[in-house]
TORNUTOR-215868 format. One record per residue (C-alpha): residue number from 1; x, y negated, z negated. Coordinates in Angstrom, 2 decimals. Layout:
N
[rec NUM; [X; Y; Z]];
...
//
This chain:
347
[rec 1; [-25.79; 9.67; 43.87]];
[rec 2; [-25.24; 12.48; 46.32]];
[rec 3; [-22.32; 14.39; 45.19]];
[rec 4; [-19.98; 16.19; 47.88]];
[rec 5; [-20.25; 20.05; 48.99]];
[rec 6; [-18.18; 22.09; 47.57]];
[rec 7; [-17.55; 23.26; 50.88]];
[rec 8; [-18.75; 21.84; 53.98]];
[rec 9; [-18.25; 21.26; 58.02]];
[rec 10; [-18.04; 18.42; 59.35]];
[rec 11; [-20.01; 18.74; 62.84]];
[rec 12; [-19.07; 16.87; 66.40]];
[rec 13; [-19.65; 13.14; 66.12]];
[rec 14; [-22.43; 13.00; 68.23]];
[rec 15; [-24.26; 15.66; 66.07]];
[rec 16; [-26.66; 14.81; 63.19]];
[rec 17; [-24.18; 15.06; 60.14]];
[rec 18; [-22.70; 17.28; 58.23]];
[rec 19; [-23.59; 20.74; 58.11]];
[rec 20; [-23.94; 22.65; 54.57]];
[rec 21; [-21.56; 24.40; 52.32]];
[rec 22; [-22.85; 27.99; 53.40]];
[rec 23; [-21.46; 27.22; 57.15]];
[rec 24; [-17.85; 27.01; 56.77]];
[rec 25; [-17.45; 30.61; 54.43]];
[rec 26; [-14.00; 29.76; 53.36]];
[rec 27; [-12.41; 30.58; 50.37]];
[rec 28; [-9.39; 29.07; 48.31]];
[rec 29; [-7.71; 29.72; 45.07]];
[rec 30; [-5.29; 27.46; 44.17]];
[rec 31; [-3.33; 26.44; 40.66]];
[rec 32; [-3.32; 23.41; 38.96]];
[rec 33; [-0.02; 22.37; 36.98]];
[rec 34; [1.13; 18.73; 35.13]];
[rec 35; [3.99; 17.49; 36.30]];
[rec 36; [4.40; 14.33; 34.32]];
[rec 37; [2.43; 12.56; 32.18]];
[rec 38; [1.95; 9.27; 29.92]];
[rec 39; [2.19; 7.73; 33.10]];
[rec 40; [0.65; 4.33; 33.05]];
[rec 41; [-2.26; 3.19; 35.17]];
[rec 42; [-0.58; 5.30; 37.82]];
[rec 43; [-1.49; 4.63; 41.92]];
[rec 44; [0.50; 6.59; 44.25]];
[rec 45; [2.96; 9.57; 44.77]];
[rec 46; [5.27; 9.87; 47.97]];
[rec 47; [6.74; 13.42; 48.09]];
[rec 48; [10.73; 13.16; 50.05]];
[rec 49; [12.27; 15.67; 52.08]];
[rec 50; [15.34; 16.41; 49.00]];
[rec 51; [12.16; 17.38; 46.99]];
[rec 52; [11.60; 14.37; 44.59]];
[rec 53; [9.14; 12.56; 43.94]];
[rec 54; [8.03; 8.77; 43.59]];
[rec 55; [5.34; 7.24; 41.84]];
[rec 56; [4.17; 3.75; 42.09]];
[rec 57; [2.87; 2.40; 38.05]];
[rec 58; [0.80; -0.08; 37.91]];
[rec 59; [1.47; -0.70; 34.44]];
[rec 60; [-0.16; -1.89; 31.41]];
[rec 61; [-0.71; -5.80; 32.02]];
[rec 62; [0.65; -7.96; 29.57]];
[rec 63; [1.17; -6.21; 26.25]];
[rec 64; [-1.17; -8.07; 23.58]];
[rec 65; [-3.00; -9.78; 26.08]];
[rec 66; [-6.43; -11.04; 23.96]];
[rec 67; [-9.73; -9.60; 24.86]];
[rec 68; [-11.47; -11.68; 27.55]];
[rec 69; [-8.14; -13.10; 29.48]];
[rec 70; [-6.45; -11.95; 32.34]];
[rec 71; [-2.61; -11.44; 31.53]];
[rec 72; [0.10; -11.18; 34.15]];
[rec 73; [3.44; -9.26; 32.62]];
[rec 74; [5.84; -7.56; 33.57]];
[rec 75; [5.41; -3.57; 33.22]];
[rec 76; [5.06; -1.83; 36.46]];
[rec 77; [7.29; 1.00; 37.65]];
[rec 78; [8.85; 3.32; 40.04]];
[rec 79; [8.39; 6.42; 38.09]];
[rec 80; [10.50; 9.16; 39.73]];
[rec 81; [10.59; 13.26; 39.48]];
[rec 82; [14.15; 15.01; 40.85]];
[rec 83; [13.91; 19.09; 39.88]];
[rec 84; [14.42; 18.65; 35.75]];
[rec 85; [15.21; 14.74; 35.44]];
[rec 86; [11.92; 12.90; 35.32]];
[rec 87; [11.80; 9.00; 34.34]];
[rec 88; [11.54; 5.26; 35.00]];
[rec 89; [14.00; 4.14; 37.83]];
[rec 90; [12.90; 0.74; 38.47]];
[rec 91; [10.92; -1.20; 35.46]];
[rec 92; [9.93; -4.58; 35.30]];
[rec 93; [7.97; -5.58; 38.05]];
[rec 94; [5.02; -7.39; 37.85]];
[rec 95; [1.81; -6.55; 36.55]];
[rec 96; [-1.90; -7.94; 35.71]];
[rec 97; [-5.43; -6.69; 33.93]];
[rec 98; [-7.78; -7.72; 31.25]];
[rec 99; [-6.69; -7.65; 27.28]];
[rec 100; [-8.00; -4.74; 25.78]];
[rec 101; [-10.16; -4.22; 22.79]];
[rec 102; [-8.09; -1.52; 20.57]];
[rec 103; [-8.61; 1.65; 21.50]];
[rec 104; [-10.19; 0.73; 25.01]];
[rec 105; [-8.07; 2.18; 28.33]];
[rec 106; [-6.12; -0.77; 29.65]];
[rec 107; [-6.80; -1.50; 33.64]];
[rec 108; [-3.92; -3.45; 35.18]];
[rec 109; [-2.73; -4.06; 39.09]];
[rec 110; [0.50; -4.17; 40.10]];
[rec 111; [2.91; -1.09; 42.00]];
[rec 112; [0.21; 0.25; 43.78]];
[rec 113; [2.64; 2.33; 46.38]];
[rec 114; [6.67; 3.03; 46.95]];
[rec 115; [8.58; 4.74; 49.79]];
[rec 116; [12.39; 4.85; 49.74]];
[rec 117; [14.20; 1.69; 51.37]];
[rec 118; [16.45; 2.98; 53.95]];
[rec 119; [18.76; 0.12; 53.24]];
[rec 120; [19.06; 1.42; 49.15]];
[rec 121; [16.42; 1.35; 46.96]];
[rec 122; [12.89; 1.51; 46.95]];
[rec 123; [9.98; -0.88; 48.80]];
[rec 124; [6.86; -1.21; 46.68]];
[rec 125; [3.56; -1.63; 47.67]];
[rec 126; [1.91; -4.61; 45.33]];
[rec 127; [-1.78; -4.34; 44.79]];
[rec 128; [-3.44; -7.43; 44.48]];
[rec 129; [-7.36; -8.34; 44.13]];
[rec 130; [-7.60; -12.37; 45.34]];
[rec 131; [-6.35; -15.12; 47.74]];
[rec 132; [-3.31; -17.20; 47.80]];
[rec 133; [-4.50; -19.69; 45.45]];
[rec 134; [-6.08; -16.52; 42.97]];
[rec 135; [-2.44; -15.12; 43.04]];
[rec 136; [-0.78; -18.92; 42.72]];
[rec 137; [-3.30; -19.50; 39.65]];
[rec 138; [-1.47; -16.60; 37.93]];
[rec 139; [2.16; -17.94; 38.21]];
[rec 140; [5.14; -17.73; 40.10]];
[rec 141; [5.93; -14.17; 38.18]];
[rec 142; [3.04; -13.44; 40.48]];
[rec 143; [4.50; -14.20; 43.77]];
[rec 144; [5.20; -10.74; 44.81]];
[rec 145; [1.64; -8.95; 43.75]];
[rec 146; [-0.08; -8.05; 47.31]];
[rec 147; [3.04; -8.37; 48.94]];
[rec 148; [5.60; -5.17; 50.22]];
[rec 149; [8.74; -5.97; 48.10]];
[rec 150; [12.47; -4.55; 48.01]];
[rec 151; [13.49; -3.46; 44.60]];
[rec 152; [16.63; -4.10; 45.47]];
[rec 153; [17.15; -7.59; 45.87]];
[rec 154; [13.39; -8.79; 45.65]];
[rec 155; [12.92; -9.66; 49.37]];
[rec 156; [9.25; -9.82; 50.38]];
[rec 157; [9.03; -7.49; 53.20]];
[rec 158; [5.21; -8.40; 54.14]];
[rec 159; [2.57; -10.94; 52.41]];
[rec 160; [-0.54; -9.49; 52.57]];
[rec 161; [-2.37; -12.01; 50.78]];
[rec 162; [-0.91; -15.22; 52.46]];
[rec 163; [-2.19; -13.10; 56.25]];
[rec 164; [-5.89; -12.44; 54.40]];
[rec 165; [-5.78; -16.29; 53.65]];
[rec 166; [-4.70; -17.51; 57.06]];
[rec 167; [-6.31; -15.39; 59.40]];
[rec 168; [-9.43; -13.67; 57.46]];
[rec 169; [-9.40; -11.20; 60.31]];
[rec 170; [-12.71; -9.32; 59.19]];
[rec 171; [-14.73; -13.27; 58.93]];
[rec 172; [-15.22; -12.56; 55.72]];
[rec 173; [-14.43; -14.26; 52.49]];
[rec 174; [-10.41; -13.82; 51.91]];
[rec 175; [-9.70; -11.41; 49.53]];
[rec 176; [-6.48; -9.19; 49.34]];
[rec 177; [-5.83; -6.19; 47.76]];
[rec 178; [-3.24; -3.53; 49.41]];
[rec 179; [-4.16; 0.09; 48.50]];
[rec 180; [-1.72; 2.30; 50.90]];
[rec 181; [1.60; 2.05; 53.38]];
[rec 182; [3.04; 4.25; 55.75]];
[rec 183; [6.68; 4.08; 57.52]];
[rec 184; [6.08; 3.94; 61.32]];
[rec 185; [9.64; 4.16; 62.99]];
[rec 186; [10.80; 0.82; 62.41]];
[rec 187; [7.75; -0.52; 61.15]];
[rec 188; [4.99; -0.58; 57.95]];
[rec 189; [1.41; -0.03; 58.43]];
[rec 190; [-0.40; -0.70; 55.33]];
[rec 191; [-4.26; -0.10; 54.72]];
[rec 192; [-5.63; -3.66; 52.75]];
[rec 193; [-8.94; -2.45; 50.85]];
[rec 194; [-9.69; -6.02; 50.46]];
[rec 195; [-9.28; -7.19; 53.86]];
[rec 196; [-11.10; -4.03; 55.50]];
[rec 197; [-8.15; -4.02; 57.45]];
[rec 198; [-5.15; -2.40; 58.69]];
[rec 199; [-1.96; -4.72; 59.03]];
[rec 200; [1.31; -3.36; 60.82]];
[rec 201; [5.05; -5.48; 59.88]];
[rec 202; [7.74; -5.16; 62.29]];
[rec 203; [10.60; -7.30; 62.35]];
[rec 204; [9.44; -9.70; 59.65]];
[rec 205; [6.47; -10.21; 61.25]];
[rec 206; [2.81; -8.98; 59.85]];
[rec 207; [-0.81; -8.53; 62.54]];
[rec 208; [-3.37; -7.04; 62.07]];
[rec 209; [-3.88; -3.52; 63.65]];
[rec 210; [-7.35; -3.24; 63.23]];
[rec 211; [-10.28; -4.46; 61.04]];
[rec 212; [-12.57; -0.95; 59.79]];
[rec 213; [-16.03; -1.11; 61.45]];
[rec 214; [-18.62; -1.96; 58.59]];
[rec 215; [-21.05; 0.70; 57.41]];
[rec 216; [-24.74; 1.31; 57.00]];
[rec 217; [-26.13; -1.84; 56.12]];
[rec 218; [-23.50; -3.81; 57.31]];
[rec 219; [-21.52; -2.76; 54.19]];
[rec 220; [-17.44; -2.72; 54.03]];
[rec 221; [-15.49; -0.15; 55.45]];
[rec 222; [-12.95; -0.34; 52.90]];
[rec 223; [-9.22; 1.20; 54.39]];
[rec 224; [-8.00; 3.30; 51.49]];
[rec 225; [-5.72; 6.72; 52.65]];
[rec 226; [-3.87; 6.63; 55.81]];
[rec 227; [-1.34; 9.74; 57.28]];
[rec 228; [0.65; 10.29; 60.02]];
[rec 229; [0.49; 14.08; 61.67]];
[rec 230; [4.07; 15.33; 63.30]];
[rec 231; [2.37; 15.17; 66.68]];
[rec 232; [2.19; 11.52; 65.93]];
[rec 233; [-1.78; 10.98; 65.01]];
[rec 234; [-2.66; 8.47; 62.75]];
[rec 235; [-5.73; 9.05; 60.49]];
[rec 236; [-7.07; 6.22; 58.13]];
[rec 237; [-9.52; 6.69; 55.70]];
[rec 238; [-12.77; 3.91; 54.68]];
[rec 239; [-14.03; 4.82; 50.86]];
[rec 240; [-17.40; 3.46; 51.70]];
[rec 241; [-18.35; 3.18; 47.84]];
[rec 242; [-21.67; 4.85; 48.48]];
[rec 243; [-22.04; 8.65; 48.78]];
[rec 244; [-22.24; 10.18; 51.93]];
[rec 245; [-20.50; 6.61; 54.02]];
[rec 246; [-17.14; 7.91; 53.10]];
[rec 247; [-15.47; 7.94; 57.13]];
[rec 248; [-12.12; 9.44; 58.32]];
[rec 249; [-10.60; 7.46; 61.75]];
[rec 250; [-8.37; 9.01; 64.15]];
[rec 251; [-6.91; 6.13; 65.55]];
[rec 252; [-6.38; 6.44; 69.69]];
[rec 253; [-4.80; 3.50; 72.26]];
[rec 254; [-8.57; 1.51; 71.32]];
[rec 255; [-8.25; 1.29; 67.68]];
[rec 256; [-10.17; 3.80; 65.15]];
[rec 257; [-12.13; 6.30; 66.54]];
[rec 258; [-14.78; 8.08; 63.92]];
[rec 259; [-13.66; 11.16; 63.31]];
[rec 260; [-14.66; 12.85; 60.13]];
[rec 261; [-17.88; 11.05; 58.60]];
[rec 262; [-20.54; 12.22; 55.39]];
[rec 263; [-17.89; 12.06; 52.27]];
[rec 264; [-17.99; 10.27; 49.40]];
[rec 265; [-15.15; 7.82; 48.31]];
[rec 266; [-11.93; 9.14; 50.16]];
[rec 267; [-9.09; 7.23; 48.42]];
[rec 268; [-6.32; 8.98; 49.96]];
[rec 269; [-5.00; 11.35; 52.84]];
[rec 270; [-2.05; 13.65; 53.35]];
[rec 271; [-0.80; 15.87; 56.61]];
[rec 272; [-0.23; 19.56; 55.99]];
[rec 273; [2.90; 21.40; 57.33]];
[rec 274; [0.31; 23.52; 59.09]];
[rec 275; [-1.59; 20.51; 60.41]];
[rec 276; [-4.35; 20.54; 57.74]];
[rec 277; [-5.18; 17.14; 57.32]];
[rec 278; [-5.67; 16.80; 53.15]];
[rec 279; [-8.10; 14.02; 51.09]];
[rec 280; [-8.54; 13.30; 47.79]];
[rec 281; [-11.91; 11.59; 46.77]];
[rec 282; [-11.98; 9.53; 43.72]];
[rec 283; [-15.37; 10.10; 42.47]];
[rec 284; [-18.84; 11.53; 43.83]];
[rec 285; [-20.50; 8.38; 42.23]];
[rec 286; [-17.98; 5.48; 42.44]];
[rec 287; [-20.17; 2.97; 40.73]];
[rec 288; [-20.68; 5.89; 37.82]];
[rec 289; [-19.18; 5.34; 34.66]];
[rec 290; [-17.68; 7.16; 33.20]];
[rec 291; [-17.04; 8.54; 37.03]];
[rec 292; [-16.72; 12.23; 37.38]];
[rec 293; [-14.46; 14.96; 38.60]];
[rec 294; [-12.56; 14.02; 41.52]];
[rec 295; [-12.06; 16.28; 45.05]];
[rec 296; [-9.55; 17.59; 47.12]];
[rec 297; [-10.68; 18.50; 50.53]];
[rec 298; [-8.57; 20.03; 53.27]];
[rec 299; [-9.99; 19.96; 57.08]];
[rec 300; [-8.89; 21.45; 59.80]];
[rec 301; [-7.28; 19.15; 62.73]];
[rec 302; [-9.52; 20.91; 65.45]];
[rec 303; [-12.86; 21.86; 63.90]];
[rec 304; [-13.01; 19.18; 61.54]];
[rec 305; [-14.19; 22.12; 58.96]];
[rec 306; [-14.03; 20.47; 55.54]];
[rec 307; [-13.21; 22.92; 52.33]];
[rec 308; [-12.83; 22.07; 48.95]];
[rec 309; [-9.46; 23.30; 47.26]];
[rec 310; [-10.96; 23.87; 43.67]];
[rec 311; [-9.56; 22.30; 40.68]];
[rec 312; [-11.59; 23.67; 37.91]];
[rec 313; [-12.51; 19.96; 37.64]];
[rec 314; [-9.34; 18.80; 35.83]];
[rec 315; [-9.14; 15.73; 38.19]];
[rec 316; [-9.97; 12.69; 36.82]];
[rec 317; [-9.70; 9.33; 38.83]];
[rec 318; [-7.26; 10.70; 40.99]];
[rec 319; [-6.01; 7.71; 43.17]];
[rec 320; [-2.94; 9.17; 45.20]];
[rec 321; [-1.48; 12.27; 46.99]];
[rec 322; [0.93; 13.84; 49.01]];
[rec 323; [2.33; 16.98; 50.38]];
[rec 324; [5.66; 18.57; 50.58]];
[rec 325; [7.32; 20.53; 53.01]];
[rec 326; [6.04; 23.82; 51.41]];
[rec 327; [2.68; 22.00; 51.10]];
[rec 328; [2.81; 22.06; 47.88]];
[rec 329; [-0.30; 19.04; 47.20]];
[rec 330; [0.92; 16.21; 44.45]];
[rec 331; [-1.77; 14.38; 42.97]];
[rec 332; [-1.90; 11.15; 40.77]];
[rec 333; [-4.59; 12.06; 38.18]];
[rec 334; [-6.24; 9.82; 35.52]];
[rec 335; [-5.73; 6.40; 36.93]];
[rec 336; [-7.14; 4.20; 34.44]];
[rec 337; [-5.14; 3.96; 31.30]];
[rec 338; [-1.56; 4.46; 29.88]];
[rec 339; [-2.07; 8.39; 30.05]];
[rec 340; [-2.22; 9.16; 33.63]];
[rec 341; [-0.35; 12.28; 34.73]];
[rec 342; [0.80; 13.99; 38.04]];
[rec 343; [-0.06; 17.32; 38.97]];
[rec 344; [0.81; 19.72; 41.41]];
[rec 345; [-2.07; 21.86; 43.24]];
[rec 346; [-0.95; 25.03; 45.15]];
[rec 347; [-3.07; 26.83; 47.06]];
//
């Protein structure tokens, strides 16, 4: 499959596509530093204003699990950075995946994002992967997997997978599995890769925002990354799966409008301080295995030039990012396993 430019520009809409790396003539050096690491099947960071930093651990499953079954157990994390400390904060919290064979990576879902809970606390993201009766055939330990939860006290916040089942707002067959969420004043708006849609909880209450237009081929759109610029813009990215039908959305008063289109597998987005809109791509081929080096691309709010921030390839199955005031760029790294890791990218 096609891989992505190392550097390109992402022309007017109404153009032909993308234009080639040569165009843009930009330059970047940047730095590449582990943060933390033995992280396990990592998802998400969320970078706050004192400086820390959250991540959302999907776990490892159901230690012992047997080869061939899926396990649910209870190993997902809040994993959490503050200047020197570094560790665990909130354990316990549910988690699935396949057994193992020894020596294989272990894949489990479970924490799949976390913001702070402005009432104490965190609120977790729950990935999922199924309808209500695939999450009921797993347990009741599994009530709370595709759902927005408070650490605190356990509250569900949003259900996810019971709105998929209900309402099946994209017509297609139900099938939940949240990916990212963003605070919006009082609100939550959280991307659902599984739903190709975008779902907004206010006041106890969960609708859907939008469904993500389909691709070439009538293929899903898939919602992964979604940011928030200080002006207010909204941006939501659609992974696509197949190189090249990776699409960024600015969303306006009618829903998504395409805005950036031509990458491959965007799995997450950040805002700048300077503007800069920032994605992180999982993989140039994401049906590749064993998939290779992952990108981070930074593009420019009013051109839509797209540049690659190099990373000397060290990014492997990078899943989740953020920036800090400084815009210093976080990045979840090495996804799939019990060895993930989060780095820090300066530029």
């Amino acid at each position: 499959m096609l891989a992505v430019s190392a550097c390109v520009v992402a022309v007017p809409l109404a153009a032909a596509g993308p234009a080639t790396a040569a165009d843009s003539g930009a330059t970047v050096k940047s730095t590449v530093k582990v943060i933390a690491s033995g992280l396990k099947n990592p998802r998400d960071v969320t970078a706050l204003a004192d400086g820390s930093l959250l991540v959302a651990e999907s776990g490892e499953g159901l230690p012992g699990c047997p080869v061939g079954q899926v396990c649910l157990g209870k190993t997902g994390a809040v994993y959490k950075v503050k200047g020197s400390w570094q560790g665990r904060v909130v354990t316990g919290l549910p988690s699935f995946g396949p057994g193992a064979a020894p020596g294989a990576a272990v894949q489990a879902l479970g924490p799949a994002a976390v913001l702070p809970d402005p009432n104490g606390g965190y609120l977790v993201l729950n990935s999922g992967g199924f309808d209500s009766n695939g999450r009921a055939a797993l347990g009741p330990e599994a009530k709370t997997l595709g759902t927005l939860t408070r650490t605190r006290d356990g509250s569900v916040v949003a259900d996810y997978v019971d709105h998929e089942t209900q309402l099946n707002p994209d017509g297609r067959e139900p099938y939940s599995n949240p990916w990212k969420v963003l605070r919006s004043g009082s609100a939550y708006l959280a991307t659902d890769a599984g739903a190709n849609t975008v779902l907004r909880t206010a006041g106890g209450t969960t609708t859907t925002e939008f469904v993500l237009p389909t691709n070439e081929n009538d293929r899903d759109g898939v919602p992964t990354g979604i940011a928030r610029a200080a002006d207010g813009t909204t941006y939501v990215a659609g992974l696509g799966v197949y190189a090249g039908q990776s699409r960024i959305y600015k969303v306006g008063p009618q829903g998504p409008e395409l805005w950036v289109t031509g990458l491959t597998n965007v799995v997450d987005l950040a805002v700048a301080p300077n503007g800069d809109l920032i994605a992180l791509t999982y993989t140039p081929g994401y049906l590749e295995d064993p998939p290779q080096p992952s990108k981070v691309l930074k593009i420019d709010p009013v051109t839509k030039a797209v540049t690659e921030i190099p990373t000397g390839d060290r990014l492997i199955m990078g899943t989740g990012l953020d920036v800090n005031r400084d815009g210093k760029v976080f990045i979840v790294n090495n996804a799939r396993g019990t060895s993930g890791e989060l780095l820090s990218l300066t530029y």
